[in-house]
N, C-alpha and C positions, 0 to 999 in steps of 0.2 A: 663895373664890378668892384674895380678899386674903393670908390666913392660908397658904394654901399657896404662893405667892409671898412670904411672909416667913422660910418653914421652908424654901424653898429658896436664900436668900440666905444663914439661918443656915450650913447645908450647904455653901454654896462657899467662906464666909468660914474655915469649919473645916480645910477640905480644902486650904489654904493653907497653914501650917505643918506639916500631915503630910505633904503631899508635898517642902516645903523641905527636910525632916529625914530623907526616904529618900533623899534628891539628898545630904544630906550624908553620910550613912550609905554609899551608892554611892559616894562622890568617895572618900573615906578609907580604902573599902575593898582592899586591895592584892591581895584572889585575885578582885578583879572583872574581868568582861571588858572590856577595852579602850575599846573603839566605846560604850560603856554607858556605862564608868566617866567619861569625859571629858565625855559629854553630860549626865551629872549636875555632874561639876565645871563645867562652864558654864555651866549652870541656877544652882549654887550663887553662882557670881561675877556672873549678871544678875541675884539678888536681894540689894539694898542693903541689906536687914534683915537678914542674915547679916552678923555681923562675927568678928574673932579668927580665932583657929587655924582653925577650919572654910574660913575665907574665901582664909586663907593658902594651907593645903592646896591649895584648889581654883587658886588662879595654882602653884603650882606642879607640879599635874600637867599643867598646862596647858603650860607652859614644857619640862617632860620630854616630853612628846609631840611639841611642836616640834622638839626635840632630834633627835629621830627621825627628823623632816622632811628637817631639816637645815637649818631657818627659825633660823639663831641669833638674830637681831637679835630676833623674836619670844619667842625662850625667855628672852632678858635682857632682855627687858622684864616679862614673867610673873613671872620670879623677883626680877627689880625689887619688884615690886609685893607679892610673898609679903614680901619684905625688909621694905618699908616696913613692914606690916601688925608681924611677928616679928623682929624686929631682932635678938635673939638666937641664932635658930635657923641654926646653922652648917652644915647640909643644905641651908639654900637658898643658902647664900651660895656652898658651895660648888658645888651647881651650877650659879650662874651664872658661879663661877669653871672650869670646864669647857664651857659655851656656848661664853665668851669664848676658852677656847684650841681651841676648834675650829675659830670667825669666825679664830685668828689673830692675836687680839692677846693677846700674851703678858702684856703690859705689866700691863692689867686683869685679868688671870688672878692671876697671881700677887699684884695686889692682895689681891684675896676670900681668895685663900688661907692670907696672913701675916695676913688680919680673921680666919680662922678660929681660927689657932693666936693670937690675941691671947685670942678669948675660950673655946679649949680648947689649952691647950698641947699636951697627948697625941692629939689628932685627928690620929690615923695618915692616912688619906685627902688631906690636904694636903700631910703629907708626899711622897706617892709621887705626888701630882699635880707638883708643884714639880719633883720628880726626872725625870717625865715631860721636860714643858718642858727643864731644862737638855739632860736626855739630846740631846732630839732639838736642841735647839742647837750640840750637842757639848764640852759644859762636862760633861767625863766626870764629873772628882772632887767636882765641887759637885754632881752629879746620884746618885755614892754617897752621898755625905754624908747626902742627902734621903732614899735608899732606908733607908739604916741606921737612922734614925729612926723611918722608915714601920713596917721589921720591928721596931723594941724597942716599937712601940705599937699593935701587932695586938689586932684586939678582937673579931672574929669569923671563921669561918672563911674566907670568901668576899676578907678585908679578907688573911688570912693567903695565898690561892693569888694574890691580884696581887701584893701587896708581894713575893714571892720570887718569881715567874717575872718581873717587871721587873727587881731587884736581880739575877739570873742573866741576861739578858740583856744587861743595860748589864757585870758582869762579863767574859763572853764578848769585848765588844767592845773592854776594857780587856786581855785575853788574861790575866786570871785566872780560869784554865778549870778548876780543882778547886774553886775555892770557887763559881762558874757554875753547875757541874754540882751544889753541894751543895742550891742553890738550888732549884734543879729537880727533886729529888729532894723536897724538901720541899714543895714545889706539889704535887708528885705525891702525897702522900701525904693531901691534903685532898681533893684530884681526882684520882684516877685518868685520868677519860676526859676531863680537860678536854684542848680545843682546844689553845692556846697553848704550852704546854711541849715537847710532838714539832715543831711546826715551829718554835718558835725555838734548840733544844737542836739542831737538825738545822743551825745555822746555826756554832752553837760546837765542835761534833762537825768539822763542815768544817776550822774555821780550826785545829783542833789535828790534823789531818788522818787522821781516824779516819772515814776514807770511809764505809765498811761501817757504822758506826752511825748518822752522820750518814742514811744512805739507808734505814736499818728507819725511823728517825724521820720523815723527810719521807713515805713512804710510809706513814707510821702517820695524816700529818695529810691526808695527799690520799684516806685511806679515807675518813676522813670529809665531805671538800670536794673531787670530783676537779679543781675548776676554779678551788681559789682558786690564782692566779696570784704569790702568794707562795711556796705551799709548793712549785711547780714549779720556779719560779726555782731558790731553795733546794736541788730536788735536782737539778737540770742543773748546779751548780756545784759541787754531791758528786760528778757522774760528769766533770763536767772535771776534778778534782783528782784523778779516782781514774785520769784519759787513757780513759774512754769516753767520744770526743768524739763519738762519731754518736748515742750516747744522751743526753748532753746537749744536741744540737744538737738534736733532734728534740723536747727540754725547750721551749728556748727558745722554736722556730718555734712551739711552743701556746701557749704565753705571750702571746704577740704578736700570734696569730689572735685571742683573746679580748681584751688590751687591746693595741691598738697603740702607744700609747703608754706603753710599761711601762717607765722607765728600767733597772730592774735586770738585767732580759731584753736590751735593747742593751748591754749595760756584759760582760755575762757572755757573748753571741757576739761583740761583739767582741776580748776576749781568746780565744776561741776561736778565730778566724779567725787569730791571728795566731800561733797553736801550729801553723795549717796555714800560716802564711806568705801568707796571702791578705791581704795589708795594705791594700792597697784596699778591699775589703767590711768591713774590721775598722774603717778610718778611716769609713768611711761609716755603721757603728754606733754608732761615738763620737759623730758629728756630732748623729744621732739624741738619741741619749744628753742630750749639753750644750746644745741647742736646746729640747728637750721641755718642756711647759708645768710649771713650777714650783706645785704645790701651797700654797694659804697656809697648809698645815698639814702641812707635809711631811716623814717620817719621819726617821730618822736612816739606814736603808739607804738609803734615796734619796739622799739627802743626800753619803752618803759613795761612793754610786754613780757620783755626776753628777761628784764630784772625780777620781774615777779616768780618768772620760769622757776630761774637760779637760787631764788630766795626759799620757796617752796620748795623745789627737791628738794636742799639741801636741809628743809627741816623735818621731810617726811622720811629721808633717809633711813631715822633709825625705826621707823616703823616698820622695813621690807623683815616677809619671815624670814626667817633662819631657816639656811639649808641643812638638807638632811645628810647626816654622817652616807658618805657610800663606802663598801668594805674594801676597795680598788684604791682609796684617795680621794681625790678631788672632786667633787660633779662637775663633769663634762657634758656640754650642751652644743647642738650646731643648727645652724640654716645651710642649707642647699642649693642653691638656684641655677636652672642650665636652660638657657634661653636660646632656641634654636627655631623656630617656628615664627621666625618674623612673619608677620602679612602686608608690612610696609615697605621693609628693608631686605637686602638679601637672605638668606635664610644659610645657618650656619648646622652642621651636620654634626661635630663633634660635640658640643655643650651639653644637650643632652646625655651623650654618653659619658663625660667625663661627671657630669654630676652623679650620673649613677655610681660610676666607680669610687669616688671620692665618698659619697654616702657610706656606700657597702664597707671601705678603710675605716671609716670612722666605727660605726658599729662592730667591727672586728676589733678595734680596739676599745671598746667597752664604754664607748660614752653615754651617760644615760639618753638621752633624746636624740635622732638625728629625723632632722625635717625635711624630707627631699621637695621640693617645688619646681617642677620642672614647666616653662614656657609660663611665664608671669606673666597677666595684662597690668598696664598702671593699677587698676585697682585692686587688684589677689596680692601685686608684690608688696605696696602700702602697709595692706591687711595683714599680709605675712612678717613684715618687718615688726608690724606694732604687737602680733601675738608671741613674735619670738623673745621681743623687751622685756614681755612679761615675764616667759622661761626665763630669762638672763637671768632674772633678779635671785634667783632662785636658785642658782649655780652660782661653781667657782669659776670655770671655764667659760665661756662664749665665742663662740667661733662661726663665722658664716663667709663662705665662699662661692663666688660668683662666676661664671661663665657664661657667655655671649659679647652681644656687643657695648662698647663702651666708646667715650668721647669729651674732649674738654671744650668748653665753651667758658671764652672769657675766664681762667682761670679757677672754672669749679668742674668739676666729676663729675661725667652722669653716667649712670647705667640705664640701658634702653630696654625698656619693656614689651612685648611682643609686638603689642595694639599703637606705638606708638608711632604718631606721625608727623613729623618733624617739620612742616612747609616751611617754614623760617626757625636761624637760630634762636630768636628770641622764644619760642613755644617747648625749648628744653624747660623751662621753668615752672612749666604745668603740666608736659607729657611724659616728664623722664624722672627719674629718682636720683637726687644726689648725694653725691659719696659720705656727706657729711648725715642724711639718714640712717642708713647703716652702720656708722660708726655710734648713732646714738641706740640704734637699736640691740648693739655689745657692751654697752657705757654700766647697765646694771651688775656686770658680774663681778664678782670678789675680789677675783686674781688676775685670771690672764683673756684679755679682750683681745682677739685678732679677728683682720677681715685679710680674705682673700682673693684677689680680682684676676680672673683670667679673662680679660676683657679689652687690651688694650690692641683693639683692631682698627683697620681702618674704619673712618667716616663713614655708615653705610648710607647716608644722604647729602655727602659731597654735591654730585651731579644735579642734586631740584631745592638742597637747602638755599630759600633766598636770605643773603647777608644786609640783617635790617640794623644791629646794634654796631660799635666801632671797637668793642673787644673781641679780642683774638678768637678765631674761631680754627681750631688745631683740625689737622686732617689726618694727623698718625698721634696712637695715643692719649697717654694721660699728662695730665700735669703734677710735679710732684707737690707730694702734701706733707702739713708739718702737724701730725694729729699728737693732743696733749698727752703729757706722762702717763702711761701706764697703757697704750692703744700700742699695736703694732699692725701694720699695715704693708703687705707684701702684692706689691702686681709682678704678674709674668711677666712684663717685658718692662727695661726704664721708659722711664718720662720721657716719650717726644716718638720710641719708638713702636713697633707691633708685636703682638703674640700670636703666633701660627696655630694653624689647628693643625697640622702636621699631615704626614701621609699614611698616619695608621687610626686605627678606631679610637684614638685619643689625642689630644695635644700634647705636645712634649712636658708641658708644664705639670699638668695633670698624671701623664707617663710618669714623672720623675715622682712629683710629690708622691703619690700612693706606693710608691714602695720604699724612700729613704725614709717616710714615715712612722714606716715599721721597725725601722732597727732599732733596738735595743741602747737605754741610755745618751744618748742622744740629748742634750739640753735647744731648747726650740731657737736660741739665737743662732747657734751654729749648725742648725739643721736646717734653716735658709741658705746659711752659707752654699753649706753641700748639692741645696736644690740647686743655687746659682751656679753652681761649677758644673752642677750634671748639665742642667737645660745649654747652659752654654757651650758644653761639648757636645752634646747631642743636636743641635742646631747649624755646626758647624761655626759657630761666632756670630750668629744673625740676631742671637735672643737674648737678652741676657736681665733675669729676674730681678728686681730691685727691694728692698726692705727699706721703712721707713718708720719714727716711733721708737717709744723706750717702754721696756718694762721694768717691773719693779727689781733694781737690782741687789738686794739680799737675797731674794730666793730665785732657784732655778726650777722650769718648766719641763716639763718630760711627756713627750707624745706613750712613749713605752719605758717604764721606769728599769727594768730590768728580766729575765728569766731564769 
């Protein structure tokens, strides 16, 4: 018995290093599968008798996987760690100098990447990463400069189809479109079928106004992706330049069913609107447009989309009509929204009714428009934001207030729409509306823009949202915001915490606002106040309403001016 209890102690003590050495053999292997390869490189990095390159290895496919995620903070810590171990090896530095311009910060990016060229000067790769960066900064010539080095230090083929479809792209947008196109030509010839080259070549083909080929190309990239929202864009701004505007338009409106917040899809009908002379719908695209949540890693089409935005509204500005005298003062305009009818998420009882009551306030006090929209799908709320922009313009007031649910993700606001369904946080970006819409759809009005959010509840897809990105994903609340002069922006509850829908046919928030509403004289800053002090005594200290935003301070605002 003894004896065979020592031959199997022998036996486990063995089977310790040969299985350490199939986990390293799996981690290093590059035609392994995935889900495999990683579980070995983690096996590899939880035994501390494994050191060196093996060790390295294993943080840094650990860090590339993350990549994937879209966990940066986790990849640069991985590839941190592969660093320390390989100090040398210019593969990790340099991807954690691509982590880091993914996070956004350019600054540590192109750190890693002049560590790279210090100890290979010819590491093409940091070249054409540098050149990225500048590009999407819009430091054109410092970004050829990079590319030109990228392409004289080509080392394989893979190294040779990015360096020249980047260098032909940043070309194009410099409007030197035969050396662009030579680029691309040359991509082409290592890749045939790569992705990249028809739809950015479809982008250069535009600008030198070769419609017809611009459009075989974008339609060469949409055989392959009918739904990437690029290459559509892309070719809705081949058939505006070629004056098929109903085939462009019919471009855009898919663009924008699939990401509503697509700036280049705004940017491209509203220049379209304005070839029909519909300057209203075109300014309320722009709005769109120059409001829309800013990426921390945000291309150079976007980039130079969202200037066109800002440049056009501001000179279509003075074309909005002129609002009509009302014998009351000011025109008063509102949105409504009471979103209780989830079919994905818990289903909230009072929103509805508080949007009723909130409504019925408003038209008691005389506002010309009040638009109730009660249980919005992503596509009715859109619809409705973008017809209400148009009232805005029209009014001195604009006011829309919100009830249901709400939630921050990484730092921006969303409000959830009935139909939406959240499987991961990354899909708030195409299923939900952010706060930064709303605030463009009160941006047209004269005087006084407020939004008002009774929304700050909990997560209602905590329990099945999968956490794919490494920005914060809040589970109470909103995050606070700093919206430009002349916006005010009031939630029911502050940043971080909830708003109750309370124990009567209303929310307290809703309870309070619809009747300090109504008093008499009252100026609108300090008639928050008072909301805040009611909600929070009636709450018991659990609630407590937050204001955020300036309005214009020479003049004051009055819900009810006097009796």
């Amino acid at each position: 018995m003894l004896r065979a209890l020592l031959l199997g102690l022998v036996l486990l003590v063995a089977a310790g290093p040969a299985r350490a050495a199939g986990d390293v053999e799996t981690c290093r292997n590059n035609s392994a599968e995935p889900a495999a390869r990683l579980a070995a490189c983690e096996s590899v990095i939880a035994d501390e008798k494994i050191t060196g390159t093996s060790r390295a290895a294993a943080f840094w496919y650990r860090g590339d996987s993350l990549v994937k995620k879209r966990d940066y903070d986790g990849a640069i810590a991985a590839f941190t760690a592969a660093h320390e171990i390989a100090p040398q090896n210019i593969n990790v530095i340099n991807a954690r100098g691509i982590a880091y311009s993914h996070k956004g910060d350019d600054e540590r990016a192109l750190a890693d990447y002049d560590l790279c060229l210090q100890l290979r000067p010819s590491f093409g790769s940091a070249y054409n990463n540098r050149g990225v960066i500048f590009m999407r900064r819009g430091e054109l010539q410092r970004a050829l400069d990079e590319f030109n080095l990228a392409v004289k230090h080509i080392f394989n083929d893979e190294s040779r189809y990015l360096h020249h479809y980047n260098r032909g792209r940043l070309q194009g947008l410099m409007k030197l479109y035969e050396a662009s196109l030579a680029d691309y030509a040359e991509a082409q010839k290592v890749n045939p079928d790569g992705p990249h080259v028809p739809a950015y070549r479809c982008v250069t083909y535009t600008s030198m106004g070769r419609f017809d080929d611009a459009l075989a190309d974008c339609n060469a990239a949409l055989a392959k992706s009918p739904n990437n929202v690029y290459a559509l864009t892309s070719r809705a701004n081949a058939y505006l330049g070629k004056g098929n505007l109903d085939a462009a338009l019919n471009d855009y409106n898919q663009v924008l069913k699939i990401n509503p917040n697509y700036v280049r899809a705004y940017v491209g009908r509203g220049q379209l609107f304005e070839k029909r002379r519909n300057l209203a719908a075109a300014r309320a695209d722009y709005r769109s447009a120059a409001n829309a949540v800013a990426a921390r890693r945000e291309d150079i089409d976007t980039t130079l989309a969202r200037g066109i935005a800002k440049e056009r509204l501001e000179a279509l500005l003075g074309t909005a009509a002129p609002s009509t005298p009302q014998p009351a003062g000011p025109r008063k305009v509102a949105l409504i929204v009471g979103n209780g009818a989830y079919k994905n998420a818990a289903p909230l009882d009072n929103p509805p009714r508080d949007a009723k009551l909130i409504a019925s306030t408003f038209r008691e006090l005389g506002f010309a428009t009040v638009t109730l929209a009660p249980d919005l799908t992503r596509d009715k709320f859109f619809a409705a934001l973008h017809e209400f922009g148009l009232e805005a313009e029209k009014a001195d007031w604009a006011v829309v207030y919100y009830a249901g649910h709400g939630m921050e993700i990484g730092g921006v606001n969303y409000l959830i729409p009935v139909d939406a369904r959240l499987k991961a946080d990354s899909d708030a970006e195409t299923q939900a509306v952010a706060l930064e819409q709303v605030i463009a759809a009160v941006a047209g009005a004269r005087k006084l823009r407020l939004v008002m959010l009774d929304a700050c509840r909990d997560n209602p897809f905590e329990k099945t949202m999968q956490r794919t990105i490494s920005l914060k994903l809040v589970n109470r609340g909103f995050s606070n915001i700093e919206p430009e002069a002349g916006f005010m922006v009031v939630y029911a509850a502050k940043h971080g915490e909830t708003a109750l829908d309370g124990d009567s046919l209303n929310s307290p928030f809703a309870a309070v606002l619809a009747r300090v509403i109504k008093e008499p004289k009252i100026e609108v800053r300090k008639l928050f106040d008072i909301v805040r002090d009611d909600v929070w005594k009636a709450t018991n200290r659990t609630q407590q309403p937050f204001t955020y935003g300036s309005l214009p301070g020479r003049e004051d605002f009055y819900f009810v001016v006097g009796r």
